[in-house]
C-alpha positions in Angstrom: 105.5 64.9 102.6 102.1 66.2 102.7 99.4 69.0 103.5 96.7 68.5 105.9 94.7 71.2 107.7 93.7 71.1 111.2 90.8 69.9 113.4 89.3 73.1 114.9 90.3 76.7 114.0 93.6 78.3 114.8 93.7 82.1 116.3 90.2 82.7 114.6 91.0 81.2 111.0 89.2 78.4 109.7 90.6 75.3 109.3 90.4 74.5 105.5 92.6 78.3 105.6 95.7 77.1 108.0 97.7 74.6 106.1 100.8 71.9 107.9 103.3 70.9 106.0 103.8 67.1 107.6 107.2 64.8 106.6 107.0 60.6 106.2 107.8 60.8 109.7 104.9 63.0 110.7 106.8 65.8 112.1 105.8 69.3 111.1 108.0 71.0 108.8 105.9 74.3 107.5 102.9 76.2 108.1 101.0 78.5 106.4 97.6 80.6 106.1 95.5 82.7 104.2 93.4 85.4 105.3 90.3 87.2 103.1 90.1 90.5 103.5 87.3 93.0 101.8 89.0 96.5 101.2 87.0 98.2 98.8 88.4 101.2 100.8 91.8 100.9 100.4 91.7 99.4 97.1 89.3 100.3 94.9 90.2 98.7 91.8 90.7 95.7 93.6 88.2 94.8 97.0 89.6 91.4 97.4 92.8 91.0 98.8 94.4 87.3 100.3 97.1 87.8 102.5 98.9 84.5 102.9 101.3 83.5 105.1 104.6 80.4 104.4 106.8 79.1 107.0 109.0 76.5 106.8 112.0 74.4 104.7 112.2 74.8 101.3 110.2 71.6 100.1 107.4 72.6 102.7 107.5 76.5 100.8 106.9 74.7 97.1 103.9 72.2 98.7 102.4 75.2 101.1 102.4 77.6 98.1 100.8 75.5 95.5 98.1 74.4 98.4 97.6 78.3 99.4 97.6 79.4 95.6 94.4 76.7 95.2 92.7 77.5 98.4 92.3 81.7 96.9 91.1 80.3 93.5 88.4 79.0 95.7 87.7 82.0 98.2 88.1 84.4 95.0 84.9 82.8 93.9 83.3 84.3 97.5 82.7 87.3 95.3 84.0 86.6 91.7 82.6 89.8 90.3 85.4 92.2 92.0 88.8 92.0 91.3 91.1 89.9 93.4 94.8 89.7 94.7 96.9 87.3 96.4 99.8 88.7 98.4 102.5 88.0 101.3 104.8 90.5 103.2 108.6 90.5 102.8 111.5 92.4 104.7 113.3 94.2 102.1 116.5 92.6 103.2 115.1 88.9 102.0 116.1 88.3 98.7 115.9 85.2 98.8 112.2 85.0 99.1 111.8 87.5 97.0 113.3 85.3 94.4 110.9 82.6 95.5 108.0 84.9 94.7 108.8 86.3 91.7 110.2 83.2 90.1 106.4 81.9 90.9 104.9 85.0 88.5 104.3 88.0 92.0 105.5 91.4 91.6 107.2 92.8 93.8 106.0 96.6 93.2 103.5 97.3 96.6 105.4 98.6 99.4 104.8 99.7 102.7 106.1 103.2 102.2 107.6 106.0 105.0 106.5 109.0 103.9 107.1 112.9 105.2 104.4 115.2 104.6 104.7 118.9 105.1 103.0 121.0 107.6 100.5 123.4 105.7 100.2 126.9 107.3 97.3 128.0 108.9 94.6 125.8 110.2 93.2 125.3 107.4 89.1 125.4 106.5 86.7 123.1 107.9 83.9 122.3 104.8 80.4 124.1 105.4 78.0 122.6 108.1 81.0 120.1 109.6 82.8 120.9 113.0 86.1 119.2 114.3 86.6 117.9 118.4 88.8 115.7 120.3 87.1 112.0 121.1 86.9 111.1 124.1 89.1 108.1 125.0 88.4 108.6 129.1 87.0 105.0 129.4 86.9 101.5 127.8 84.0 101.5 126.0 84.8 104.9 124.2 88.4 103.3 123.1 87.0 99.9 122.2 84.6 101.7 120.2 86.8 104.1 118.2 88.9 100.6 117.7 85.7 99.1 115.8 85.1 102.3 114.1 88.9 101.7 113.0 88.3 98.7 111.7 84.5 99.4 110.2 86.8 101.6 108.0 89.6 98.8 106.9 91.7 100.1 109.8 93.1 96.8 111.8 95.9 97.2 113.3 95.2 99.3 116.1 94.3 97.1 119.3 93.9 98.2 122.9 97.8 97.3 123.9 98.6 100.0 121.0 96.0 102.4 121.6 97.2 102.7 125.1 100.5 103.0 123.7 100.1 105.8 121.7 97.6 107.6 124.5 101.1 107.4 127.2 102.6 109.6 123.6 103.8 113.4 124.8 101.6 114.2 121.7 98.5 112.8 121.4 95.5 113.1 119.9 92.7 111.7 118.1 90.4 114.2 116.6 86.8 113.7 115.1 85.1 115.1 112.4 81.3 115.7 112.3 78.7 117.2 109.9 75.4 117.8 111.0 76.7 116.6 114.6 76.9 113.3 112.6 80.7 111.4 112.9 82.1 110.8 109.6 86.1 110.8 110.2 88.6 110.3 112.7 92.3 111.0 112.6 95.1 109.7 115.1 98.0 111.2 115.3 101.2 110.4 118.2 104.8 111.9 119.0 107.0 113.4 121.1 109.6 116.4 120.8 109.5 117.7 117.1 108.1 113.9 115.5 104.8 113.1 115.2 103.1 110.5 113.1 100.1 110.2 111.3 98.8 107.1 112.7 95.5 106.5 111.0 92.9 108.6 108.9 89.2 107.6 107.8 86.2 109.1 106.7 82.6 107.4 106.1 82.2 106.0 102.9 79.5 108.5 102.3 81.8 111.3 102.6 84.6 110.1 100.9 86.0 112.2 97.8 84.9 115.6 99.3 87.9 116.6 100.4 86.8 115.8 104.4 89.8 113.9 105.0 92.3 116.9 103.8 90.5 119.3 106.3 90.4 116.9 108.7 94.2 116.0 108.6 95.2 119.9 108.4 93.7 120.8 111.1 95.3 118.0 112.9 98.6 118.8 112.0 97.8 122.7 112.9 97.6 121.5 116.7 100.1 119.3 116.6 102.5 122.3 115.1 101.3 124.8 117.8 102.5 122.2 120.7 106.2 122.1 119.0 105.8 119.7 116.5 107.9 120.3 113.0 108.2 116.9 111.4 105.6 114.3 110.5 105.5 110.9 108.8 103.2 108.6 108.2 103.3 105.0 106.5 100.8 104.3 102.9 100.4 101.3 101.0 101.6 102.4 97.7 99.2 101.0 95.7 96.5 102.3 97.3 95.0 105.2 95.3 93.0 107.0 97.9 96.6 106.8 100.4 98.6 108.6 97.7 96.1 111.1 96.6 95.9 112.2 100.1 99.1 112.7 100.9 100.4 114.3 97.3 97.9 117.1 99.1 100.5 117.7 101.6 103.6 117.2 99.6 104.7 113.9 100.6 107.9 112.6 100.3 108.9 108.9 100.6 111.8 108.2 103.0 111.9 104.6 103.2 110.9 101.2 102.6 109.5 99.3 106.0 107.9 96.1 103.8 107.7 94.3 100.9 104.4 93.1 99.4 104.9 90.1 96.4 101.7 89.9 94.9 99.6 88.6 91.8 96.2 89.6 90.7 94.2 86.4 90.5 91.2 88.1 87.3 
């Protein structure tokens, strides 16, 4: 058995990042990726996060880790001054990859966490010199550019299939937040009867640690209670520092468990 990567890129990764795993007989028997991400954002004690991917038997798994595990030695070096982690995603429920993982030296301690925050009363105060307003999502260009603005701000997983999804939502909304008539934060938020969830929530890095995206995120959930709404959740990565001190501001609770996240910090 052995690795080999493939001629041209596959669904925009490079090739020397997509890894086969190929029998004596040449037939395919596992697959696997890695993906760099820079989330200075969402991690700040750690930018660099590689999300890999394994599929396959279980000789593939031992060949496509090792392979994957060398290929982030070499992209950690892309910025070896900031801190780096290697990570997968599990389903709670698969303990036998789990066991994989951590017999390999991951920890198994990030999750992807459901949380339920409480509804603050009032409306809550806007900061001096900022205003809040709906953005406008009436055509293509204004939704594909709050999906960039999404993912300027380490926000990727909101396409146009699931922004459209959300918009045909009973409750819907995305509101802005601007100081100085300047945008610096957007929140989304989608339900219907008394459920709503907290979608997504940025703010500039140049407003960050103000207290913009508390304001911004009561006011939100102000609306959202004067059109029926009593119940929200939202889903954080639990160990990201800015996710959690938001929502200990609204007296989160965690109600579940949707993923796993075996990791290892590579310095």
């Amino acid at each position: 058995m052995k690795i080999v990567h493939p001629q041209q890129s596959v669904n925009g990764l490079n090739p020397e990042d997509v890894f086969y795993a190929i029998d004596d007989l040449g037939t395919q028997t596992g697959y696997g990726f890695i993906l760099y991400q820079l989330q200075p954002g969402l991690y700040p004690d750690c930018p660099v996060n590689l999300y890999f991917s394994i599929e396959g038997d279980a000789a593939s798994r031992y060949l496509l880790f090792g392979a994957l595990v060398a290929r982030a030695r070499i992209l950690q070096n892309v910025n070896p001054q900031l801190r780096a982690r290697l990570y997968t995603s599990l389903s709670p429920s698969d303990t036998q990859m789990m066991e994989f993982y951590q017999h390999n030296g991951f920890d198994c301690d990030e999750t992807d966490e459901i949380l339920q925050l409480a509804i603050p009363f009032g409306d809550g105060r806007i900061p001096m010199s900022c205003t809040v307003a709906p953005t406008p999502l009436n055509t293509w260009d204004e939704q594909n550019q709050l999906i960039y603005r999404l993912q300027m701000n380490e926000i990727t997983f909101v396409n146009m299939n699931y922004l459209n999804a959300l918009r045909r939502m009973p409750h819907f909304m995305t509101l802005g937040l601007y100081r100085n008539a300047g945008l610096i934060g957007e929140v989304i938020m989608a339900g219907q009867g008394i459920d709503c969830e907290l979608v997504a929530i940025y703010i500039e890095p140049g407003s960050r640690r103000q207290g913009m995206g508390r304001a911004l995120l009561h006011r939100m959930m102000a609306i959202m209670a004067a059109e029926g709404v009593s119940r929200v959740t939202t889903r954080i990565m639990s160990r990201s520092q800015p996710q959690q001190h938001l929502m200990s501001a609204f007296g989160a609770t965690v109600t579940g468990v949707n993923m796993i996240f075996p990791g290892m910090y590579l310095n």
